[in-house]
Structures are given as C-alpha cells and as structure tokens.
C-alpha positions as CSV (number, residue, x, y, z in Angstrom):
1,X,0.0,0.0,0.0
2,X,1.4,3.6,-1.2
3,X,2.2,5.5,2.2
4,X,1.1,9.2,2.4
5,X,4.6,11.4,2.1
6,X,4.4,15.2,2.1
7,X,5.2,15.9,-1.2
8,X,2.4,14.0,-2.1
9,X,0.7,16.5,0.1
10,X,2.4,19.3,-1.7
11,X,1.2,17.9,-4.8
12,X,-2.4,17.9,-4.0
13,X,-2.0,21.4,-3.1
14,X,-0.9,22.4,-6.6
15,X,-3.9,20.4,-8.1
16,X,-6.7,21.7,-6.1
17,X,-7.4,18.6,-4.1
18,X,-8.4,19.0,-0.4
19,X,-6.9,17.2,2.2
20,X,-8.7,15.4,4.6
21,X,-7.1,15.3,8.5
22,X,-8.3,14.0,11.6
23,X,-7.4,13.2,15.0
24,X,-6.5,9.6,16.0
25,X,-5.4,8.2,19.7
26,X,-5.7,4.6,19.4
27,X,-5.6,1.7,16.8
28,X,-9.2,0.8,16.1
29,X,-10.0,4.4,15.1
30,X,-6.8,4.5,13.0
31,X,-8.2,1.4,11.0
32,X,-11.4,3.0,10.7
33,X,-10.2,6.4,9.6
34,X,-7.5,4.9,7.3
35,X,-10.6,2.8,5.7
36,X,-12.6,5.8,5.2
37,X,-9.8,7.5,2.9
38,X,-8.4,9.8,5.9
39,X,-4.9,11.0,4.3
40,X,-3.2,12.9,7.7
41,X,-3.8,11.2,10.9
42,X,-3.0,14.0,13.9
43,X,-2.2,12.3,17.4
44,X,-3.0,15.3,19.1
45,X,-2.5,16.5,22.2
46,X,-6.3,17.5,22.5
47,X,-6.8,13.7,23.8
48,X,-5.7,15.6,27.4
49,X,-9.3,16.8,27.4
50,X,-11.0,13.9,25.0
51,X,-9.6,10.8,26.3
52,X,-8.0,11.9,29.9
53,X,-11.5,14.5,30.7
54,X,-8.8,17.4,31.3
55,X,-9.8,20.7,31.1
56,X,-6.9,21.6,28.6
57,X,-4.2,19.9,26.7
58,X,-1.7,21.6,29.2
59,X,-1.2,18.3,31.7
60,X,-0.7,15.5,28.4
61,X,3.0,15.0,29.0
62,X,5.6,13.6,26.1
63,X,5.3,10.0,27.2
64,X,1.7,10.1,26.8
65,X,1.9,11.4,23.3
66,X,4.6,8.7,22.7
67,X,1.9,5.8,23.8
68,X,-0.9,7.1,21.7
69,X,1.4,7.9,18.9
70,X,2.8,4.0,19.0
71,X,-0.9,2.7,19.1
72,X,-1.7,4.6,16.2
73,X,1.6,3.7,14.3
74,X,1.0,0.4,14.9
75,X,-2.2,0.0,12.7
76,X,-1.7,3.1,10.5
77,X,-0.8,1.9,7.0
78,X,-1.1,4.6,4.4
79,X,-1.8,8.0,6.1
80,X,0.7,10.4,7.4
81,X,1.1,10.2,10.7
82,X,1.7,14.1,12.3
83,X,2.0,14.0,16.7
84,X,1.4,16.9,18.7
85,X,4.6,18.3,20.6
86,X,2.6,18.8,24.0
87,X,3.1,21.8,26.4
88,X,6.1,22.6,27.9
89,X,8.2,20.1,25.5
90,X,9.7,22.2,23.3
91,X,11.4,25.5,26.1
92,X,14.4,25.7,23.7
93,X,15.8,23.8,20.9
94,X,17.8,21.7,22.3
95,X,15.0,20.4,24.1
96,X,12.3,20.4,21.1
97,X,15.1,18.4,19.0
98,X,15.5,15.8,22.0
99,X,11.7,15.5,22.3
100,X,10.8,15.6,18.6
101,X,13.6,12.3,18.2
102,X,11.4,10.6,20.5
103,X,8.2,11.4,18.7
104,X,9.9,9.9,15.8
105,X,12.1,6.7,17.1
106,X,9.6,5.9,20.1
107,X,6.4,7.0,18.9
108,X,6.7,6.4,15.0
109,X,5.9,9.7,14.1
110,X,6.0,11.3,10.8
111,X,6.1,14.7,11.8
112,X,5.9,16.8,14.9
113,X,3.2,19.8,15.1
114,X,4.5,22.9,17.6
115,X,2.7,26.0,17.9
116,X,3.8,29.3,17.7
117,X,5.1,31.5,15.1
118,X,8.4,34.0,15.6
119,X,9.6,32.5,19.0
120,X,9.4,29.1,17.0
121,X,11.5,29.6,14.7
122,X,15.2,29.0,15.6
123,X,13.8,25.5,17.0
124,X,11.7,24.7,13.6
125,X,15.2,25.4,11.3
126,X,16.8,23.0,14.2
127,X,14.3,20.4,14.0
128,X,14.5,20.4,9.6
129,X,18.2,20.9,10.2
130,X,18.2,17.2,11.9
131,X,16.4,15.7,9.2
132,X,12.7,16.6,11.3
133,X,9.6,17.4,9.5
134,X,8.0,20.0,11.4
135,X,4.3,21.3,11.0
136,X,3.4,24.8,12.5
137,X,0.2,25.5,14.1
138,X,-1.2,29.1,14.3
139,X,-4.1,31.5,15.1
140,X,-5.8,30.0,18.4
141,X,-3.1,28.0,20.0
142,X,-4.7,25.6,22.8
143,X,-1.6,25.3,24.7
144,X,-1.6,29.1,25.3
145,X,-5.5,29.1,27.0
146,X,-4.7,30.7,29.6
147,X,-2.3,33.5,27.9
148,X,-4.8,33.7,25.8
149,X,-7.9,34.5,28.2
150,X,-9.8,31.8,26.8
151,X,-10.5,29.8,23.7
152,X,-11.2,33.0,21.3
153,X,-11.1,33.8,17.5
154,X,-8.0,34.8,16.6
155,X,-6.7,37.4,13.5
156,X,-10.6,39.8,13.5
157,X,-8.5,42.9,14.0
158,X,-6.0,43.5,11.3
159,X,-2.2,44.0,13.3
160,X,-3.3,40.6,14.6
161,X,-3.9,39.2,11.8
162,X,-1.0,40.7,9.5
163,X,1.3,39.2,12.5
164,X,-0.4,35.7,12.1
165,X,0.5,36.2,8.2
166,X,3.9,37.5,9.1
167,X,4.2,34.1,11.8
168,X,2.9,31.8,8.6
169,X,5.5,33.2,5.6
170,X,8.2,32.7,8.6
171,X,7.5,29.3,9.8
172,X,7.7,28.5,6.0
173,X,10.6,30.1,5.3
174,X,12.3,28.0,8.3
175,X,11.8,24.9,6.5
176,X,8.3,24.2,8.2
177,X,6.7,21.6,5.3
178,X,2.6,22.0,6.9
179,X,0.8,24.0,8.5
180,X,-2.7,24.2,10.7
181,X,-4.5,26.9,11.3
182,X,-7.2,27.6,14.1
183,X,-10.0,29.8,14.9
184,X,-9.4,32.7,12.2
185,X,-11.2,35.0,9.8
186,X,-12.1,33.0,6.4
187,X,-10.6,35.2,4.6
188,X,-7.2,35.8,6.7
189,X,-6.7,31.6,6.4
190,X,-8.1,32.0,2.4
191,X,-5.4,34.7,2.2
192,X,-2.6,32.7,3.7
193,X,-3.0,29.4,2.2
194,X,-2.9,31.2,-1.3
195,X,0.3,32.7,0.4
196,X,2.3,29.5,1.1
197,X,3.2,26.8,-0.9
198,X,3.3,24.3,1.9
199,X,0.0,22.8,2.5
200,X,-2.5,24.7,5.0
201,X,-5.1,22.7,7.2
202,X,-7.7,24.5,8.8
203,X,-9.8,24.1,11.5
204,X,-12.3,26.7,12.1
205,X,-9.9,28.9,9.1
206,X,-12.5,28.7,6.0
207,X,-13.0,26.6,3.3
208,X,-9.9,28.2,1.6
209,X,-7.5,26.4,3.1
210,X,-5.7,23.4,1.3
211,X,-7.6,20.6,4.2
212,X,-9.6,20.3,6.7
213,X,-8.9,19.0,10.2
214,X,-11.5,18.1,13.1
215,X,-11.0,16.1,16.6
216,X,-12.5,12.0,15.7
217,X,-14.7,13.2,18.8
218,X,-16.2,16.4,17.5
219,X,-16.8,14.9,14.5
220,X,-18.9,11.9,15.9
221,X,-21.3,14.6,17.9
222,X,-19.5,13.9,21.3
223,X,-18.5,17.5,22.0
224,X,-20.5,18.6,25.2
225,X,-20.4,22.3,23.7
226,X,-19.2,22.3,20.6
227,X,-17.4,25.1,19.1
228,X,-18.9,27.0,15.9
229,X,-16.6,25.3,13.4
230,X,-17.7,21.6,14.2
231,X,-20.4,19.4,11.9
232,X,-22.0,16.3,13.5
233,X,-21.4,13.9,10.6
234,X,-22.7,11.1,12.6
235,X,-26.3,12.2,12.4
236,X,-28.2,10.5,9.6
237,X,-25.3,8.1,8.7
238,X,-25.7,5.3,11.0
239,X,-21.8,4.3,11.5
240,X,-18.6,5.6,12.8
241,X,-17.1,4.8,9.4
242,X,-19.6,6.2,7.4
243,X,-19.5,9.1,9.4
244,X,-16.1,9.9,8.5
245,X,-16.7,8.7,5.0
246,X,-19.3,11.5,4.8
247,X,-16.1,14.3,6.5
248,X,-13.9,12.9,3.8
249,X,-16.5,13.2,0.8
250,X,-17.6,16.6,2.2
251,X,-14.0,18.2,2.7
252,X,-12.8,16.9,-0.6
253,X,-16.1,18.6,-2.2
254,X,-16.0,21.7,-0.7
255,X,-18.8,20.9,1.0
256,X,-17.1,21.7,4.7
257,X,-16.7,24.2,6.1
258,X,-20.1,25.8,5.2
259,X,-20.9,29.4,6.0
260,X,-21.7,28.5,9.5
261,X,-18.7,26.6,10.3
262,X,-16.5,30.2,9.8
263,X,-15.7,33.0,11.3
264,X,-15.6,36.6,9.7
C-alpha cells in the first residue's frame, strides 16, 4: 500500500485537491479512519481533554503522546502520521530536537506539530536541520489558554492578523513543510494558504484552506459544547465509518466548512 509522504501532500495542493485530517489516539479508530480515505492522521495533544476528561491539553505530558502515537503507528498503513509536541516540551531547541527524536524513534511519528510562530522559529530550522519534518500551528493555539484568556477567535482585527500572516510566511521560510491553522477569519486563512506553498489545514480557518482538520470526537457529535466550526457527521449516517466517509467526501467537495462553520 502507497504510504502518504508530504510531497504528495504538496502535490495535492498544486492540483486543487483538499486534504482530509483527523485526530486519532488509538488503533481501532486509526483502522477505521484509514478505511474511510483519511490521508493525515494527527495524534493530538487534544486527547488531554478527549480521552483523559482534562480541562486543557496543558497536563498530556511527552510520554503520553509517545503511547498514543505507537498505538496509532501500529495500525496506520497509508496516512501520514503528524504528533502533537505537548506543552512545555519544546522551552528551547535543544530540548524540542530531543523531544521531537522521540516522537519519531519511540512514537513512530512522521512529523511533529509545535505551535507558535516568531519564537518558533530558531527550534523549527533546528528540527528540519536534523532531518525533522515539522508542521506549524497558528491563530488559536490551545496550549496558550490561559495567555490567551480563553478559547477566542484569533486574526478579527487587522495587526493581529498581518502578524499571524507575518508568523505563517516565517515558519515556511524556516523549513516548516505544513501547517494548521485555528480559529481565524475565512478570509485571513483563504489569504494565507494562497500565500504558502506548503499545505495549510484548517480548522475553524474557512474553506480556503488546502484541508480540513477536526477532533475523531467532534466529528462523531461527542462535543458537550461544541465550538462553531464543528459538523456532526454522525447524524443521519448510521456508523462511525460512514461518518467519517461523509467528513472525507464533504472536505474533498467543498462541502465543509459551510458558512456556519467560519468565522468573519
């Protein structure tokens, strides 16, 4: 079976086609998601609040993400497999490397995610520098809640969001080869994809973006209160698999994100 690679990634980008991401923790999801034609599989540090019932992603230490990473690994087959570099594991760059080679020799990962944009980058050019795929994440950034005030849309007034623009050419230009973006105007993560010419995922960024990414959780209607950019693709479909047969089909026809699902 043909793995996944990131320049196949790149090349969907330059053809129009949308990516479809998702969050996986464990192996019988990855075998479902894989089945339904999921391309990017994101261990995330979000399973702090969907799997552990914390209140953040701040507690999920690097360990953790190395367990859920190896179940994952173990029955992924085809998609790229992207882990989250949880809170507090990337302080300097020395540190990030050390933590990202674990990612990637313990955990099996294909990629790290970090968040951040400026302060990021000396670690990111580290991180390519050792042979590291690295995808940035910008906009809201869940491992800065409480910097932050607050889960809160990002980029509405314009410094912000020429900074987050500014952040995105930057983390690029580092040798960052992805990147997500969260909680923004439509038009800001429209603007920036067309920007880049590394792929752009997008959760709660607009159907502009080159993908679409949502937690396996949010999409199957388990989110208690769920935020404005999530779609229920479990109602009416009768299956988990079906489900995220319908989140593949939809992101790959422009379908989602809808008008509701954005911010302006």
């Amino acid at each position: 079976m043909q793995q996944i690679s990131i320049s196949q990634l790149l090349a969907m980008k330059q053809q129009g086609e949308k990516i479809a991401t998702l969050t996986s923790y464990d192996a019988s999801f990855t075998q479902v998601a894989e089945k339904a034609g999921v391309e990017m599989l994101l261990v995330g540090d979000s399973l702090g609040m969907v799997i552990q019932g914390n209140s953040s992603t701040l507690p999920v230490t690097i360990d953790e993400m190395i367990y859920h990473s190896r179940c994952v690994g173990r029955a992924r087959n085809k998609a790229l497999l992207v882990v989250d570099m949880p809170f507090m594991s990337y302080t300097s760059a020395e540190i990030a490397l050390h933590n990202a080679g674990r990612l990637m020799k313990e955990g099996g990962a294909h990629m790290v995610k970090l968040e951040g944009g400026a302060s990021q980058l000396a670690k990111v050019k580290l991180l390519v520098e050792n042979s590291v795929p690295v995808c940035g994440h910008l906009g809201l950034q869940p491992q800065s809640y409480y910097l932050l005030g607050g889960y809160k849309v990002q980029g509405k007034v314009d410094d912000q969001a020429q900074q987050i623009k500014a952040d995105a050419l930057a983390l690029e230009q580092a040798g960052a080869q992805l990147l997500v973006l969260e909680c923004i105007p439509e038009s800001l993560g429209r603007e920036i994809s067309q920007a880049l010419t590394i792929p752009v995922i997008g959760i709660g960024a607009g159907a502009g973006c080159d993908g679409q990414i949502l937690v396996l959780h949010d999409l199957l209607g388990m989110a208690e209160h769920p935020a404005r950019f999530v779609q229920d693709f479990l109602v009416g479909t009768g299956s988990i698999e079906q489900a995220i047969k319908a989140y593949v089909e939809a992101v790959k026809s422009g379908a989602y994100p809808a008008a509701e699902h954005t911010f302006v």
